[in-house]
SEBAKE-198572 format. One record per atom (N, C-alpha, C): x, y, z; residue in three letters. Coordinates in steps of 0.05 Angstrom, whole numbers, plus 5000, padded with zeros to 4 digits. Each point is the difference from the previous one (the first is absolute). Layout:
REM SEBAKE-198572
XYZALA/...
REM end
This chain:
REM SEBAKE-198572
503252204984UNK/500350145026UNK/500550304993UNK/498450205009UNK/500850245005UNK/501150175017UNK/502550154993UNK/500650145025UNK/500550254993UNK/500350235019UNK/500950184998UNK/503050065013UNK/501650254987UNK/502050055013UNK/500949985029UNK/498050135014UNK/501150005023UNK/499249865023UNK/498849634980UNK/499149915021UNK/500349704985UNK/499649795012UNK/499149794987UNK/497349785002UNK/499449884970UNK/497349965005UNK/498749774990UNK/498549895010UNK/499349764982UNK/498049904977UNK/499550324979UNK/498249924988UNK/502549894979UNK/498649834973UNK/501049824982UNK/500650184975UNK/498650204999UNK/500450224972UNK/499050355015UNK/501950124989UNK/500050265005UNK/497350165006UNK/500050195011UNK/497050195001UNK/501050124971UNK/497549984984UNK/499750284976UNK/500150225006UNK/501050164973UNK/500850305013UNK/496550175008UNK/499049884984UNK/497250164995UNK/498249935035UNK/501249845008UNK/498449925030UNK/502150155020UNK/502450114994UNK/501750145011UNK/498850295006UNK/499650064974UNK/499350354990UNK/496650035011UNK/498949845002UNK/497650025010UNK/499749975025UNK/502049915029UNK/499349965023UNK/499549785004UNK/498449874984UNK/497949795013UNK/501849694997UNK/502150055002UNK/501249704999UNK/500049865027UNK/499549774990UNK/500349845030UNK/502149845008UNK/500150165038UNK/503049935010UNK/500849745000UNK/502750004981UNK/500649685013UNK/501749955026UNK/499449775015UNK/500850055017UNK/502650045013UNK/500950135022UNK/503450015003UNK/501049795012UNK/502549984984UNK/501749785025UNK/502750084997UNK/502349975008UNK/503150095004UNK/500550294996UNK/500250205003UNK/500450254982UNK/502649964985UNK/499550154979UNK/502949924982UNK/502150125001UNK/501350005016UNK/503050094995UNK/502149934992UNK/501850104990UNK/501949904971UNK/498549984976UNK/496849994987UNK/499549924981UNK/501450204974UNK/499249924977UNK/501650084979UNK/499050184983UNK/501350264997UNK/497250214973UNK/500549904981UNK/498350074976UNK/498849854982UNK/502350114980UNK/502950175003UNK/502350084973UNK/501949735010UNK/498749805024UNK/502549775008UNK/501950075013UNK/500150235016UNK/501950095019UNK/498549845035UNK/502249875008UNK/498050065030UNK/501350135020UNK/497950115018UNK/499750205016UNK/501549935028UNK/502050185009UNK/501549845015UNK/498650135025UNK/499649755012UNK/498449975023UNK/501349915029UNK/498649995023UNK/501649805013UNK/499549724988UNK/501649845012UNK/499049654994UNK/498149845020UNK/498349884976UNK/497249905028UNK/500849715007UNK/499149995029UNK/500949735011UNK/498949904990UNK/501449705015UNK/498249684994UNK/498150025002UNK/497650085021UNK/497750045004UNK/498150144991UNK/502150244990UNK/497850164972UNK/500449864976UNK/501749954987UNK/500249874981UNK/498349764997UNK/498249815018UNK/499049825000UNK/497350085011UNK/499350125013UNK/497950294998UNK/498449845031UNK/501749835021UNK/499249995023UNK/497350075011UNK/500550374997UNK/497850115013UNK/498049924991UNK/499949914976UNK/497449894985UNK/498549865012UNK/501149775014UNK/499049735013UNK/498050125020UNK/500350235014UNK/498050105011UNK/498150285000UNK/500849984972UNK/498250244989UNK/496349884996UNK/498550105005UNK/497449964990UNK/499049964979UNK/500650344981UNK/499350044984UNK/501649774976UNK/502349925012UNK/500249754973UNK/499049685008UNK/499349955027UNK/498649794999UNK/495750054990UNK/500350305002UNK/497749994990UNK/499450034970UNK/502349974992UNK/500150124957UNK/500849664999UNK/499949895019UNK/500849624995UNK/497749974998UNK/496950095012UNK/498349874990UNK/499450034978UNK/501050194984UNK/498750044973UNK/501249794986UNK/502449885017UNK/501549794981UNK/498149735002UNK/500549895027UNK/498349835001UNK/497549964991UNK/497250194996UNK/497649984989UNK/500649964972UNK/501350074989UNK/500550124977UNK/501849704985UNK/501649885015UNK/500549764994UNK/498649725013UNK/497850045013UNK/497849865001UNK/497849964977UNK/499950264991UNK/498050014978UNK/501749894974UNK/502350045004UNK/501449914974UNK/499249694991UNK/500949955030UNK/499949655005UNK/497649994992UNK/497949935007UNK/497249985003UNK/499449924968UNK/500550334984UNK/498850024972UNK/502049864986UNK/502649915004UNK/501549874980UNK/499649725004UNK/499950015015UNK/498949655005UNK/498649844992UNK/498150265003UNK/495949974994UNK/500450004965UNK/501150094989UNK/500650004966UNK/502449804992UNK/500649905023UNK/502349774984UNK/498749735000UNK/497249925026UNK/498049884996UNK/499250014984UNK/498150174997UNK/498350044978UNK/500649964968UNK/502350174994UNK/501249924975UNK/500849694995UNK/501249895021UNK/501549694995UNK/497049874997UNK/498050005017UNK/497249864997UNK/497650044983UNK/501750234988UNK/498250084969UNK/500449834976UNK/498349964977UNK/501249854975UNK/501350234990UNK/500950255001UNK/501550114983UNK/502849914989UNK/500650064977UNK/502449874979UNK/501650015022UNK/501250334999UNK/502850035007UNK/499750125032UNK/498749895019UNK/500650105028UNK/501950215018UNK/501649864989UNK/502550245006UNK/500750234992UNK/498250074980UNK/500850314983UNK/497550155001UNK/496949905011UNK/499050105023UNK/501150075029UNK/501349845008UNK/500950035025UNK/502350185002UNK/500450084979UNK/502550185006UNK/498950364987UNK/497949944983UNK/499150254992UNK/498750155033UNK/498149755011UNK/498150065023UNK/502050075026UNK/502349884995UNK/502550095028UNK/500550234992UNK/501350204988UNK/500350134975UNK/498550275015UNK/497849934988UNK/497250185021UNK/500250105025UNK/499749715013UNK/499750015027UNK/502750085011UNK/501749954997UNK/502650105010UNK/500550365002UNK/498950124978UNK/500350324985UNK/498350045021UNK/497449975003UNK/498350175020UNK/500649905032UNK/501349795003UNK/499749975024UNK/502750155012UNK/502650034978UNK/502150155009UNK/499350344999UNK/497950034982UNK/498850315002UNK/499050105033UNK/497549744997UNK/498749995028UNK/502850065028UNK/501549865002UNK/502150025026UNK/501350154994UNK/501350194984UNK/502250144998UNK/499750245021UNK/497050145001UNK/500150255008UNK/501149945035UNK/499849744999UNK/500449955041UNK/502049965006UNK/500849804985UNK/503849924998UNK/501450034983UNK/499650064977UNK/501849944976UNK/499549824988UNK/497349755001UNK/499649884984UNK/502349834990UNK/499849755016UNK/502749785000UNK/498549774988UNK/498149925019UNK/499449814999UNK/501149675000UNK/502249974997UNK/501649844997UNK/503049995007UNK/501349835024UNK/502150065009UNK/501950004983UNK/500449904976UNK/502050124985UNK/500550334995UNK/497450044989UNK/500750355004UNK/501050095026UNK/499149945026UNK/500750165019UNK/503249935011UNK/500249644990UNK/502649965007UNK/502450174977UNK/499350024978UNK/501350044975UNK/500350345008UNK/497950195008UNK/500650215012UNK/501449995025UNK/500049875012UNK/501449965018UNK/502950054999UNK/501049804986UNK/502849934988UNK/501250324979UNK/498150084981UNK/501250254992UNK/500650275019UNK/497149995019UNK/501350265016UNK/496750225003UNK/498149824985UNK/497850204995UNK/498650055025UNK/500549695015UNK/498850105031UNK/501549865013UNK/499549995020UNK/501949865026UNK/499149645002UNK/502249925011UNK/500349675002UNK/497049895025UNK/500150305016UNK/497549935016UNK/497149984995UNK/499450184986UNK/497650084984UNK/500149744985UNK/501449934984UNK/499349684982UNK/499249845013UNK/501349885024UNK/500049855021UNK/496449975005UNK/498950335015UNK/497450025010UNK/498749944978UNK/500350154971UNK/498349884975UNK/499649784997UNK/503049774986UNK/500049705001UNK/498449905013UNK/499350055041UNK/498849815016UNK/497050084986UNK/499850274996UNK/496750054991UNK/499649834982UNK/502050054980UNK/498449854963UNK/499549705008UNK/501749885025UNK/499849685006UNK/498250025013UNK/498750105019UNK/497949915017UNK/497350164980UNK/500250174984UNK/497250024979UNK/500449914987UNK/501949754985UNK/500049794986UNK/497549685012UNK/501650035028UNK/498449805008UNK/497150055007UNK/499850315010UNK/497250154992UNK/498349884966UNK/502250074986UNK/496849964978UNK/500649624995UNK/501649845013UNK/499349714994UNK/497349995020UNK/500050075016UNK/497949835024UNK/497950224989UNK/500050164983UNK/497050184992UNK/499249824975UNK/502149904986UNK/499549884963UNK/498649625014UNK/501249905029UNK/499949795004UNK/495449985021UNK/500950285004UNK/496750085017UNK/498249844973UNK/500450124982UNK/498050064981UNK/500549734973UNK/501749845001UNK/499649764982UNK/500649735013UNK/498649854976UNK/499249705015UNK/502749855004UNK/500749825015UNK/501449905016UNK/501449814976UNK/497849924980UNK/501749854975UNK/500850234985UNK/499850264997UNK/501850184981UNK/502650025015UNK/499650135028UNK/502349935015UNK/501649855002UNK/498449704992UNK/502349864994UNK/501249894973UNK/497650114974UNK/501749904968UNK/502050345004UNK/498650175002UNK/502950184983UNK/501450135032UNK/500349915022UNK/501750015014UNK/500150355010UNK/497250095004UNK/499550305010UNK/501350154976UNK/500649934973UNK/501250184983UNK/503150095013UNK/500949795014UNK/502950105006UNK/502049994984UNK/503149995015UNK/501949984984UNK/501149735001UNK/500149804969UNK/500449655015UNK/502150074979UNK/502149805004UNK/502449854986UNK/498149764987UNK/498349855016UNK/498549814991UNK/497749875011UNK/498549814981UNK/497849935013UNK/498949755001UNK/499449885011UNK/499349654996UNK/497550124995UNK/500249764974UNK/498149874977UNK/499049744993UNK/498849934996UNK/499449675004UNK/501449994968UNK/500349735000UNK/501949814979UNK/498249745001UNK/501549844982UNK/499449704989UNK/500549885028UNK/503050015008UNK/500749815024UNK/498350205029UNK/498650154998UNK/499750205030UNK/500950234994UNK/499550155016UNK/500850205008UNK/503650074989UNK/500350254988UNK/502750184989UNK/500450105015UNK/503350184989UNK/500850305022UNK/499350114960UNK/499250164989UNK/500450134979UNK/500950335007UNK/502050094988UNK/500450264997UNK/502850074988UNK/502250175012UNK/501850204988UNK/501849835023UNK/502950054990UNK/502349905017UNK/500550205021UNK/500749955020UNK/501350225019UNK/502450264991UNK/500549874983UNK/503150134993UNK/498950214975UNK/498149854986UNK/499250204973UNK/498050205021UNK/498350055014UNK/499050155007UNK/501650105012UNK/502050055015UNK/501050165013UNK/501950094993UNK/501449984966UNK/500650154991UNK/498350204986UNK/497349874987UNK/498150194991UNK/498150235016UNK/501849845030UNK/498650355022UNK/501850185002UNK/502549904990UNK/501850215013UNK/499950214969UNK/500149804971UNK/499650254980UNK/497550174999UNK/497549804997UNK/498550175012UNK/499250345014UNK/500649865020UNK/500450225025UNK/502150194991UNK/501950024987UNK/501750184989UNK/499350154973UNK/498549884994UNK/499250144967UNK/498250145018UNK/498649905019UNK/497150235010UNK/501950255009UNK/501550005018UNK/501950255007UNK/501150154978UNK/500549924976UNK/501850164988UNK/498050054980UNK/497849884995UNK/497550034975UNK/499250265009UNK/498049905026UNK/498850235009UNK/501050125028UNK/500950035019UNK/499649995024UNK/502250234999UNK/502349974985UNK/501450274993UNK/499350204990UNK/497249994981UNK/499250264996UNK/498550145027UNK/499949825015UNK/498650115028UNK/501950145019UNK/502749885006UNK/502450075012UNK/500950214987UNK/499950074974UNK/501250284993UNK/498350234991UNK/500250225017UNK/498550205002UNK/499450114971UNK/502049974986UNK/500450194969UNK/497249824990UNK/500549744995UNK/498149884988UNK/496849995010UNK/500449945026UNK/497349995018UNK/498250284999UNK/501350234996UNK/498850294997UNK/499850024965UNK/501349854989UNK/499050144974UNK/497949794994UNK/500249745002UNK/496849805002UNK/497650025012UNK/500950155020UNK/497249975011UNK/500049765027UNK/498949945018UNK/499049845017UNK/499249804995UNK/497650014980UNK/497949924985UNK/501249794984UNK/502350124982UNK/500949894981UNK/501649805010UNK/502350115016UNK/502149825014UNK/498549815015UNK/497649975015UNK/498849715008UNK/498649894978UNK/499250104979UNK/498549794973UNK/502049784995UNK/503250235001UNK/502649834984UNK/500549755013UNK/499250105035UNK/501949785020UNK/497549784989UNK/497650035004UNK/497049844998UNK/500949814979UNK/501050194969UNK/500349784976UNK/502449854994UNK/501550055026UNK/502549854988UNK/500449745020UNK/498450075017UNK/499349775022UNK/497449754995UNK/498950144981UNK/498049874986UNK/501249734979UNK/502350274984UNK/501249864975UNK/501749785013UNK/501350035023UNK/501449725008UNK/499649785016UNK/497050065014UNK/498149855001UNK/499749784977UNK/499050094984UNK/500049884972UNK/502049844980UNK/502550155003UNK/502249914996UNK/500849765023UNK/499749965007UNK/500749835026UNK/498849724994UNK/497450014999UNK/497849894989UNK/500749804980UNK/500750134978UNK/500049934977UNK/502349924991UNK/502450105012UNK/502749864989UNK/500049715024UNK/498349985016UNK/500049785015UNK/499349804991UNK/497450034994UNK/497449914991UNK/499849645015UNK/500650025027UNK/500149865020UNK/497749905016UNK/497649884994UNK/497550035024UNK/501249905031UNK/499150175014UNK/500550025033UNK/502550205004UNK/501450124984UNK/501650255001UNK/497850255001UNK/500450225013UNK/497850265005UNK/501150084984UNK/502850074994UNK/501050254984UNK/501850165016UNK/501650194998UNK/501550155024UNK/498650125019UNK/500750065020UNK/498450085018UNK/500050314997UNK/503150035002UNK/500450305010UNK/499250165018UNK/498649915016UNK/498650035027UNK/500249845023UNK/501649975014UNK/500249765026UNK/497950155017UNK/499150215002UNK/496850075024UNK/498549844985UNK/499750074977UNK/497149744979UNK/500649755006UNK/502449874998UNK/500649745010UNK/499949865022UNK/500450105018UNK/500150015027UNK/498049915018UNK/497750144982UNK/497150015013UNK/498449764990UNK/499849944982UNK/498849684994UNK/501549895011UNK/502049935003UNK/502449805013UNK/499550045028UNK/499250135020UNK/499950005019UNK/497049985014UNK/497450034981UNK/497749925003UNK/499349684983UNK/501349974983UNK/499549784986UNK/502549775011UNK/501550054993UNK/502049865008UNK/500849714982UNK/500849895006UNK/500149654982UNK/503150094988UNK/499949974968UNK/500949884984UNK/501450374985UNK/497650255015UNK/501450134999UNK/502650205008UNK/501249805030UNK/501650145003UNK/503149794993UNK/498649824979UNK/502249954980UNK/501350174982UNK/503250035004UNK/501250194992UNK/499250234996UNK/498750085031UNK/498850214997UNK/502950325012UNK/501849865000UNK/502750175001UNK/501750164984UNK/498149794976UNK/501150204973UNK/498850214995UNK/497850115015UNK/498450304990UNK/501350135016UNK/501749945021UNK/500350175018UNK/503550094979UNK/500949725008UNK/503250044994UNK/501650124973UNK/497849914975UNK/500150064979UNK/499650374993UNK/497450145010UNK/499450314998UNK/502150115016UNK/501449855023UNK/502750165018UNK/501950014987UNK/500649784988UNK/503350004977UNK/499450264979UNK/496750054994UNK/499250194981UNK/500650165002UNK/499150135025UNK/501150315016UNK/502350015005UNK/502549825001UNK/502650095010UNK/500850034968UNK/499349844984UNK/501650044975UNK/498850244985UNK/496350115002UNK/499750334992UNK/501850105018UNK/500549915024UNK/501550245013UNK/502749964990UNK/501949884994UNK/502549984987UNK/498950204971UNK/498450014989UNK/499250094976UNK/500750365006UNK/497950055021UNK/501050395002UNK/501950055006UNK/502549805012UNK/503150155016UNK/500849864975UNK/499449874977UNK/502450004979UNK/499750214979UNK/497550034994UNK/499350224980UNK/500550275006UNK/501150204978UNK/500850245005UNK/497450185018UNK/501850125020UNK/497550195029UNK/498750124984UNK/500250154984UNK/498450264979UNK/497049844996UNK/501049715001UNK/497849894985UNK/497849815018UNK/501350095029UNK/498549885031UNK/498450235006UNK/498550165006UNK/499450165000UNK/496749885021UNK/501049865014UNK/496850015023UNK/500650115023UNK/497550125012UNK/501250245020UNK/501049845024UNK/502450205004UNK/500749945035UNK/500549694999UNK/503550015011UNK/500849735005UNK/501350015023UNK/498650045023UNK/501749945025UNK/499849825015UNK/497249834982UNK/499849665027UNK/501449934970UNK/501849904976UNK/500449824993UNK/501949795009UNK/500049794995UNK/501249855011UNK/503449955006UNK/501550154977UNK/501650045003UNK/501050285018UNK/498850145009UNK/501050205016UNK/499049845031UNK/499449805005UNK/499149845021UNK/502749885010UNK/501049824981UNK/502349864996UNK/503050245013UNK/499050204982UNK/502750255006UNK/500250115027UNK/497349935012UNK/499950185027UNK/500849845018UNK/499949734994UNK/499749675016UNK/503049955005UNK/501350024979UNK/503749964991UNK/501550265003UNK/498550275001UNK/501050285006UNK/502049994975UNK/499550094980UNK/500650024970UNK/499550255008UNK/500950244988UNK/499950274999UNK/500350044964UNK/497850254997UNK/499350014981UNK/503350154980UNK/500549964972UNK/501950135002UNK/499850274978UNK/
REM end
């Protein structure tokens, strides 16, 4: 997310200085103006104090311009769906050895360009963990996630009913639209199995998961120092390969048939589950419940570590100044 001082914003990594010095950068869009935020020597600026309603960025709910930077969310997590799907088929129904380490190079890919592709409209989320996980630090407001989340879910279910247009009704039904399963009946000696992963082991493996993605990559996106000396470019390759890598990891420390792997995406999940339906909206609670425990505990992660070393712009939707305004805590 990028923001500037005197405003706050929802891209995911800073504008470069070189798109600064040239004019030609493109606006991200506004939502809350920032007041109280913090200069960059860690002093903050004594301001008045913003209500409940700025702090949660209200006005948002009927701003335009951010239900119209939601479509970049939604398309943009339609296409996600669509092509990850379309390669989790294809790989599982290929003779290749190792499936899964295709499938995580080709996520890998597709993830880097498609977060390149949406950034310039919204900030390039794509996935409600980021926008909830920004949410919770302060990078944008609790409302703006809100309008994102409903986008990334309904262009989730966008690219199932596009991936379901275009394949046969028996692919649809051996690899289950490329969704997210805990498990899958399989025929056996006596009939028909449940084969897959326990409830309990996957949903502890969403919640680490989902937390190594935040603190792997998703922090070099949240802190300006890092996100401006990487690059854009660079900082979505990182988020692309480390989402790839635990894809893979998931995979393979399982090595479970009818387990998908972590999700880390409840819009990706969501959307086969709600066009396909069956067997996948078995324990389909854990993609949701597991990436939320994720984001409260990154977020326990920035208020325990020394501030010098928090450094993402503008924290006036975080969640704890929500709480302070809610209980009238005065700052001391």
């Amino acid at each position: 997310m990028a923001a500037k001082n005197n405003g706050m914003h929802s891209h995911i990594a800073v504008d470069d200085e070189e798109c600064q010095s040239s004019g030609s950068k493109i606006q991200p869009v506004n939502a809350t103006p920032g007041k109280g935020t913090q200069n960059w020597n860690g002093d903050e600026n004594k301001k008045q104090s913003l209500t409940l309603s700025e702090i949660l960025g209200l006005n948002e709910l009927s701003s335009s311009e951010v239900w119209r930077a939601s479509i970049g969310e939604l398309l943009g997590t339609a296409v996600l769906v669509f092509m990850l799907d379309t390669i989790v088929i294809s790989t599982l129904e290929s003779d290749i050895k190792m499936p899964n380490l295709v499938l995580s190079v080709l996520a890998a890919v597709i993830i880097t360009i498609l977060l390149l592709a949406v950034h310039p409209v919204s900030g390039g989320h794509i996935n409600p963990i980021i926008s909830f996980s920004a949410a919770l630090v302060g990078i944008i407001s609790m409302s703006r996630a809100i309008i994102y989340i409903i986008a990334q879910c309904l262009g989730g279910v966008l690219g199932a009913l596009a991936l379901k247009a275009v394949v046969s009704s028996t692919i649809e039904q051996n690899f289950s639209l490329g969704g997210c399963t805990l498990t899958v009946i399989a025929p056996g000696p006596n009939g028909p199995v449940t084969v897959g992963l326990e409830t309990a082991q996957a949903f502890w493996l969403e919640i680490f998961c989902s937390f190594i993605f935040l603190f792997a990559s998703i922090w070099m996106a949240y802190d300006h120092r890092q996100a401006k000396q990487l690059g854009i470019v660079l900082v979505f390759a990182i988020v692309g390969v480390v989402l790839g890598l635990l894809v893979f990891i998931s995979t393979s420390v399982t090595a479970k048939k009818g387990y998908a792997g972590a999700g880390m995406n409840p819009a990706r999940c969501i959307g086969p589950a709600i066009v396909r339906g069956g067997h996948l909206w078995d324990g389909h609670w854990v993609f949701w419940a597991g990436p939320a425990i994720a984001c409260f505990a990154f977020y326990l992660y920035t208020k325990i570590i020394p501030s010098q070393h928090h450094k993402s712009k503008a924290y006036d939707h975080d969640v704890y100044n929500v709480f302070k305004v809610m209980f009238g805590v005065k700052n001391m």
